[in-house]
Every structure is written in structure tokens, then in C-alpha cells.
C-alpha positions as CSV (number, residue, x, y, z in Angstrom):
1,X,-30.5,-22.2,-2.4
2,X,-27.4,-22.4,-0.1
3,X,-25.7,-24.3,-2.8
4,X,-26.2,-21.6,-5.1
5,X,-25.1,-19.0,-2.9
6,X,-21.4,-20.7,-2.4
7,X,-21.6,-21.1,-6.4
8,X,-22.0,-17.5,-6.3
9,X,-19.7,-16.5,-3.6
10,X,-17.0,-18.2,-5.9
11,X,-17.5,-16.7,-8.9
12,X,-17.3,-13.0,-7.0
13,X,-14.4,-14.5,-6.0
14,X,-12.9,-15.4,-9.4
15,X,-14.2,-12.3,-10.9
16,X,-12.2,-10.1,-8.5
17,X,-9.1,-12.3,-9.1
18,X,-9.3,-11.6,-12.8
19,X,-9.6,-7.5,-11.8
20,X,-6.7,-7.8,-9.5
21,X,-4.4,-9.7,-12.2
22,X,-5.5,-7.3,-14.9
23,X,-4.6,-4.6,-12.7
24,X,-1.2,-5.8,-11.8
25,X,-0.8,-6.2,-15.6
26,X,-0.9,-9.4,-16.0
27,X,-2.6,-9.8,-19.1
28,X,-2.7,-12.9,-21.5
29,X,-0.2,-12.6,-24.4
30,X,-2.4,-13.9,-26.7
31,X,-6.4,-13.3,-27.8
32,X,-8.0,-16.1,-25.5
33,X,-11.4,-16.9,-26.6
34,X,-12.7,-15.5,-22.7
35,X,-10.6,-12.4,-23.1
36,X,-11.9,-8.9,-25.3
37,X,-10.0,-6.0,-27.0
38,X,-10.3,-3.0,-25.2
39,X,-8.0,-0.7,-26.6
40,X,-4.1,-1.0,-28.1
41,X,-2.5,-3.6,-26.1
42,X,-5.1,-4.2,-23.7
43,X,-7.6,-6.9,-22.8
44,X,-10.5,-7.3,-20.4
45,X,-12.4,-10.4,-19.7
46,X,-16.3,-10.4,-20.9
47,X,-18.2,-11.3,-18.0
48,X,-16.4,-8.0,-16.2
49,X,-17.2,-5.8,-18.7
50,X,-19.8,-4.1,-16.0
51,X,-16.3,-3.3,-13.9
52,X,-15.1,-1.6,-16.6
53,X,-16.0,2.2,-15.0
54,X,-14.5,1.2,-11.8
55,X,-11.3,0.4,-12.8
56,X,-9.5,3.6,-12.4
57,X,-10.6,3.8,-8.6
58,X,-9.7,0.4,-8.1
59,X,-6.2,1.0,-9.1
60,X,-5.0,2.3,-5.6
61,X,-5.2,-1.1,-4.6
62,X,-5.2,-4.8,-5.8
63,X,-7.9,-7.4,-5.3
64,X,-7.0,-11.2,-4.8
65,X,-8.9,-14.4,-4.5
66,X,-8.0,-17.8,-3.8
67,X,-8.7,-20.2,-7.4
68,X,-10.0,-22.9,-5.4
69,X,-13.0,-19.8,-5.1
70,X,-12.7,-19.9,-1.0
71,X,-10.9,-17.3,0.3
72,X,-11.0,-13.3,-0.7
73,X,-8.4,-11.0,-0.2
74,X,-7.9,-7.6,-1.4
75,X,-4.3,-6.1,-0.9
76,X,-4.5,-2.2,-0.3
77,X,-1.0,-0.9,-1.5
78,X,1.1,2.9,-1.2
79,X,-0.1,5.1,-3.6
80,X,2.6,7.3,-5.0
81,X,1.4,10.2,-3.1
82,X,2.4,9.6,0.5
83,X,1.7,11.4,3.6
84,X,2.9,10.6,7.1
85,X,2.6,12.6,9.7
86,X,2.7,12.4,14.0
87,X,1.3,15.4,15.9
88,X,3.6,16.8,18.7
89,X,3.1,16.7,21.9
90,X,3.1,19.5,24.5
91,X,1.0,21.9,22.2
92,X,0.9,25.4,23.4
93,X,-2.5,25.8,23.9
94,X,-2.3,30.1,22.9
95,X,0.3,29.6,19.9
96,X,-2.5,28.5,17.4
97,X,-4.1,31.9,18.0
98,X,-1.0,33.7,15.9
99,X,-0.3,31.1,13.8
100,X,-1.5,33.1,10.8
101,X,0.9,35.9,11.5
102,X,3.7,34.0,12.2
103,X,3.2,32.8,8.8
104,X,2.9,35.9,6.6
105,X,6.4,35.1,5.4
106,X,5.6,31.6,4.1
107,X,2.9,33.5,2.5
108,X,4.5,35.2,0.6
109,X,7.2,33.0,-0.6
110,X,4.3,30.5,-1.5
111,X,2.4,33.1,-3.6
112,X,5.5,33.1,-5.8
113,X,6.3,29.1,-5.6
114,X,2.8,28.6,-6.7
115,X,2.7,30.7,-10.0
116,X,6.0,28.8,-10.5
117,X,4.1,25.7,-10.5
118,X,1.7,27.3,-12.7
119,X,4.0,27.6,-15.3
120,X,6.3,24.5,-14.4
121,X,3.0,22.3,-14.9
122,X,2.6,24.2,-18.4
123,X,5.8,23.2,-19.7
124,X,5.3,19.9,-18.0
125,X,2.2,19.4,-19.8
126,X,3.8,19.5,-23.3
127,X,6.8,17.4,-22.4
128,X,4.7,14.4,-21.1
129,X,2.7,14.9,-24.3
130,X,5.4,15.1,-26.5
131,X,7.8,12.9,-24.9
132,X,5.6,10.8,-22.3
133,X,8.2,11.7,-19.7
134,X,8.0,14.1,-16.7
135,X,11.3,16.1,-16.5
136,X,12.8,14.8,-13.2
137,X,13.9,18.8,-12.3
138,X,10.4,20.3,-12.9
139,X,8.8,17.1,-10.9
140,X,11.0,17.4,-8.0
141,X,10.6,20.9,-8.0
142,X,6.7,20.4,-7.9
143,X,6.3,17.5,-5.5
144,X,8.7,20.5,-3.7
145,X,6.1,23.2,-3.7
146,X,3.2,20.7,-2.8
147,X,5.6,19.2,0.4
148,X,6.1,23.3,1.9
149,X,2.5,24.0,0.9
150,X,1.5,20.9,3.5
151,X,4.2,21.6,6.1
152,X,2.9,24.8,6.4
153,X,-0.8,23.4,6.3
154,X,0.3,21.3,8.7
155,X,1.6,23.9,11.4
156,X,-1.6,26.0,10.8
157,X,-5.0,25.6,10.1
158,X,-4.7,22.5,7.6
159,X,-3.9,20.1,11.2
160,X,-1.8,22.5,13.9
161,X,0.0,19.1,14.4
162,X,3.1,21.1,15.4
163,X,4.4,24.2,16.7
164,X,7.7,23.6,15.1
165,X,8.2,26.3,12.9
166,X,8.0,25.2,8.8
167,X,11.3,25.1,7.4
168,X,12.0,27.4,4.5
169,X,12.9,24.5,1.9
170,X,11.8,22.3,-1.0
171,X,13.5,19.4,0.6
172,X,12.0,16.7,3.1
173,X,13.6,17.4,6.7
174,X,13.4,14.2,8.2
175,X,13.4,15.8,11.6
176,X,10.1,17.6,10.8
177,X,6.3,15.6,12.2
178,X,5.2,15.4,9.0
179,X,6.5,14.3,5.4
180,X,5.4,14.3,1.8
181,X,6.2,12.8,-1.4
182,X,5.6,11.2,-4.8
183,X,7.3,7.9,-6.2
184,X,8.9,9.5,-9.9
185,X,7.3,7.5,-12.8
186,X,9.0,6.4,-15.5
187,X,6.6,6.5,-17.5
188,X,3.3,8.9,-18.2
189,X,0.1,8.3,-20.4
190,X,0.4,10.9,-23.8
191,X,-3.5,10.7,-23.8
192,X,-3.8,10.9,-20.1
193,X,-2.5,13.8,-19.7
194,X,-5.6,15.5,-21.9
195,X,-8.4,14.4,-19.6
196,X,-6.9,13.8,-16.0
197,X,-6.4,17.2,-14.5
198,X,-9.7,18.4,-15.1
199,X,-12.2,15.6,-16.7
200,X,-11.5,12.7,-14.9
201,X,-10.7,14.4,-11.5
202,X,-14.2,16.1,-11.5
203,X,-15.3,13.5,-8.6
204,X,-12.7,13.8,-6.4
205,X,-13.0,17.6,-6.7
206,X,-16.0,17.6,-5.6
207,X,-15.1,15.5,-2.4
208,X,-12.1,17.7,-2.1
209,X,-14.3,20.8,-2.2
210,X,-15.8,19.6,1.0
211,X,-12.9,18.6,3.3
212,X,-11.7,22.2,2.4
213,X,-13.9,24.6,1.5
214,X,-14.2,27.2,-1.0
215,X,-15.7,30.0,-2.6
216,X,-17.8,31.8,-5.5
217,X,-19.1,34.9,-7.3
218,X,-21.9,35.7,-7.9
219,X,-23.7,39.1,-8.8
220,X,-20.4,40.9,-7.6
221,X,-20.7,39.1,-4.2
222,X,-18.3,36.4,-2.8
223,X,-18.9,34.2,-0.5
224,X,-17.3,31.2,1.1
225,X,-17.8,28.5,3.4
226,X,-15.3,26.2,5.3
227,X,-14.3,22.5,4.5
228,X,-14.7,19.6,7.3
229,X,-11.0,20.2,7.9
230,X,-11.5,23.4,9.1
231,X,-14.3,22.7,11.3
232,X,-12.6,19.4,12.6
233,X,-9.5,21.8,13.7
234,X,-11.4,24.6,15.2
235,X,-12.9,21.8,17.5
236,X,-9.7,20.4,18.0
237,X,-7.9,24.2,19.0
238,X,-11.3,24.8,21.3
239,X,-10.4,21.1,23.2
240,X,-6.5,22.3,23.4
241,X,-7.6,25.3,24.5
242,X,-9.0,24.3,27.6
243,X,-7.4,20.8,28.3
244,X,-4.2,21.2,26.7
245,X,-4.9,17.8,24.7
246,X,-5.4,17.5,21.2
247,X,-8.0,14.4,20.5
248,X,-6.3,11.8,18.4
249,X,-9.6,10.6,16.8
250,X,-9.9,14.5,15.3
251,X,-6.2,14.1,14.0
252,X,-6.9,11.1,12.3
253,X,-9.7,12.3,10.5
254,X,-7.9,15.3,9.7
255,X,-5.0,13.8,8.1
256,X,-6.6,11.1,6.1
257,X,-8.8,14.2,4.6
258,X,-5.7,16.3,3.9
259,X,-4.1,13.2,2.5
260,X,-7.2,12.4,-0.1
261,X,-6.7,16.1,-1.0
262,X,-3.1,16.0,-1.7
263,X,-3.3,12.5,-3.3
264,X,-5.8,14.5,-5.8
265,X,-3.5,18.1,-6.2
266,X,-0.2,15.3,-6.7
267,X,-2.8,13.2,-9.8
268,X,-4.2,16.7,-11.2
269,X,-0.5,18.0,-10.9
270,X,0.4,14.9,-13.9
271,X,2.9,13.6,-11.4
272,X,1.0,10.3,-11.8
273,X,-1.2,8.3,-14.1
274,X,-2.8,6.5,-10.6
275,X,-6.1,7.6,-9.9
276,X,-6.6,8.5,-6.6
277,X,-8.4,6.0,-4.5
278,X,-11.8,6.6,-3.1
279,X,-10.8,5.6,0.4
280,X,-10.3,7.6,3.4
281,X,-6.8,6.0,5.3
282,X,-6.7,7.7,8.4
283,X,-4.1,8.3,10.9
284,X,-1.0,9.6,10.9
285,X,1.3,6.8,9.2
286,X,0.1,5.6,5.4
287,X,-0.7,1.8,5.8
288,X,-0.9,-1.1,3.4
289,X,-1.8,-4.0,4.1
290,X,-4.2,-7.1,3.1
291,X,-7.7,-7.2,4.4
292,X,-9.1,-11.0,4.2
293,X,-12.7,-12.5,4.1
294,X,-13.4,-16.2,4.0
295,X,-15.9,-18.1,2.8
296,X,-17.9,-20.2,5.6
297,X,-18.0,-23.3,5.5
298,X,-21.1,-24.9,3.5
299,X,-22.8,-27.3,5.8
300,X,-23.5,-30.9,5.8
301,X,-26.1,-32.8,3.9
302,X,-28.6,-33.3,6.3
303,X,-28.4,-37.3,5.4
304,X,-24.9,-37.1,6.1
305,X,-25.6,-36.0,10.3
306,X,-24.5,-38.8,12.5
């Protein structure tokens, strides 16, 4: 029984070696008899064909194993949506109480920045599907509107990380707590760019829907409810409030929520063919890294004992 459990450690093992290498592209050149035709230029071995629905998730990282079938590793690298961020200290334990009308002028300049991106994400739309390119101006300008929506976020009710007031401008300002942006492909998926935005991203909505709320209609009534975020950082003003100290562990949680949301708005906004992970990195600073597991040691024959 032991022995089959090792046998069957290993071949977990191989089988997330072949995902990780198929990930990372590297596909055989030629039709291998263990390899099967997916789709135009791509293959995918047999045996995995049951991992076939969790590829896309699995492509904010990379999974390795060892080919003597001992050790596992499995890499977790950047996504091209990145969000750092390192909450201030000294918070004014009123200021958060006018935040919201210190900000009526970002308001209103991000009422009209948003039904640009609107219609920059229209014309974007055609060009990837046309062209499979994403015009370098309209993206910049995007991943610009997405950057002042989260410093303002950021400032307010999305974290109150800061009570540095958000600079009016597309560009990063290194000096500013907290920074966003997307790695510019060179390439996007024609076909992608059909389903991605609304079909595939239907999961992750749903997640997103509750880290941040939302609303509905219904029999000429709305009604709303608030997201985890929102809950987290009323907690989190309440604790400032009356200790002047905002709890790290809340600000982690906040920002790897905000940062699975904006990961999602940076895929949905077809500045990436990446799906977004299904993994909650908290903190402040986005990390990579390698996470290992080893196989323990199988034991001695019992004949074998001296």
C-alpha cells in the first residue's frame, strides 16, 4: 500500500510537470504518440485531459516537479496586473470622516475618464480583433484611468491607506503609497477577445461582487449591499478612530481583495489574455516566489532493519 502511495505521489508529480511545461509553452514540435491535438498549434498530453478546465486559472502561475518524481514545486509568478501598496503612517483619525467631500472633484473628473474608457475599450475591441494588437495610446491611457480610479480608492473607502491627497494624473507618481500597472502585450488572442470580458470572467465577477458590493432593481426599488472591503474598512476607520492605529492584518486583506478586483477590471478591460488567478495575495507588496513540498522518504524494508 505504501509503495503504491510513493508510485502515486510521483506521477502527481509528473503530471504537474507536464502542466507547468505546457504552460510555459513548451510544447513538443512534433505529434508524439503521448501528446493530443487540442486546437491549431496546440497539444495536451492524454492522461491530463481532466486538467483541461483548469488551465486558464492555473496560468497565473507555473507548476514544477522534480523528473526523478521526488520533489514538487510550484512557482507563483507577477501577473501583469500589479498592485503595491504601503499604508501611511500617522493617520488622522477624523480625516476619513470627509474623505468623500474632499473628493467630489476626483468625482467628477472620473465620471468623464470612465465614459472615455467606455468608448476607448470599443475601439479597442475592434483593433485587437482585427489586428490582434492593443494600440499602445488607448492601453496606456486605460491602465491610466484604472491607476487614478485605485489611487483614489485607495485614499477613500477602497483602503484609507493615505491621507495624501490623489494626484490629478494618469501617470504613476512614484512618491505616492500605492502604484498600479499592467505589463503591455505584444500580442492578444482575436478569438479571446469575444468571450473574456463577459463569458469567461463570469466567476470572478461573482467573487468580485462580494469584496465590493453592489446593487439591483427590482419592481422600481434599488437596493444595495456592501462588499467585504467595505465592511473590513469601516472596522478598520472605527479601530483608528479610537486608537489611532490602523490593524495591518485588516490592510492586508483589504489589499489582496482590491488587487483580485483590479486583476479582473485590467483582464475584462482586454489589456491581457492571462486569466486572473483564483488566489488571494495579500499584503501590501505583490510577491512571487516558489512554494516547495517534498516527498518523504519511503521507509526501509522491514528485513532490511539492523
Amino acid at each position: 500500500m505504501q509503495d503504491w502511495g510513493y508510485a502515486r505521489c510521483a506521477q502527481i508529480c509528473q503530471d504537474m510537470t507536464l502542466i507547468g511545461r505546457y504552460l510555459a509553452g513548451d510544447r513538443p514540435s512534433g505529434p508524439p504518440r503521448h501528446w493530443l491535438s487540442i486546437g491549431r498549434g496546440r497539444s495536451f498530453p492524454p492522461r491530463l485531459r481532466v486538467f483541461r478546465p483548469w488551465v486558464l486559472p492555473l496560468r497565473g502561475g507555473s507548476v514544477e516537479a522534480d523528473d526523478r518524481g521526488g520533489d514538487c514545486e510550484m512557482s507563483v509568478v507577477a501577473y501583469p496586473a500589479r498592485v503595491d501598496a504601503t499604508v501611511d503612517g500617522g493617520l488622522s483619525r477624523w480625516l476619513w470622516l470627509v474623505k468623500w467631500l474632499l473628493l467630489v472633484p476626483h468625482f467628477v473628473v472620473l465620471a468623464f475618464l470612465w465614459l472615455a474608457f467606455v468608448a476607448v475599450s470599443f475601439v479597442a475591441f475592434f483593433a485587437i480583433l482585427f489586428t490582434g494588437r492593443y494600440p499602445r495610446g488607448l492601453f496606456e491611457f486605460n491602465v491610466g484611468v484604472l491607476r487614478w480610479t485605485w489611487r483614489v480608492s485607495f485614499y477613500a473607502y477602497g483602503a484609507l491607506g493615505t491621507d495624501r491627497y490623489p494626484p490629478f494624473t494618469l501617470s504613476d507618481v512614484p512618491s505616492y503609497p500605492t502604484h498600479f500597472d499592467v505589463d503591455y502585450p505584444d500580442h492578444l488572442s482575436r478569438g479571446l477577445v469575444l468571450v473574456k470580458w463577459w463569458l469567461l470572467a463570469i466567476p470572478h465577477y461573482l467573487v468580485v461582487a462580494l469584496f465590493v458590493g453592489g446593487g439591483w432593481v427590482s419592481d422600481e426599488k434599488t437596493a444595495g449591499a456592501p462588499g467585504l472591503i467595505g465592511l473590513l474598512v469601516l472596522v478598520a476607520a472605527i479601530v483608528l478612530l479610537f486608537t489611532d492605529r490602523y490593524p495591518p492584518q485588516i490592510f492586508d486583506f483589504v489589499l489582496g481583495m482590491n488587487r483580485w478586483a483590479l486583476r479582473v477590471a485590467a483582464y475584462a478591460g482586454l489589456m491581457t489574455d492571462r486569466y486572473p488567478p483564483f488566489r488571494l495575495d495579500l499584503g501590501g507588496q505583490q510577491v512571487t516566489g516558489t512554494v516547495s513540498g517534498v516527498r518523504p522518504t519511503p521507509p526501509a524494508p522491514a528485513g532490511d532493519a539492523v
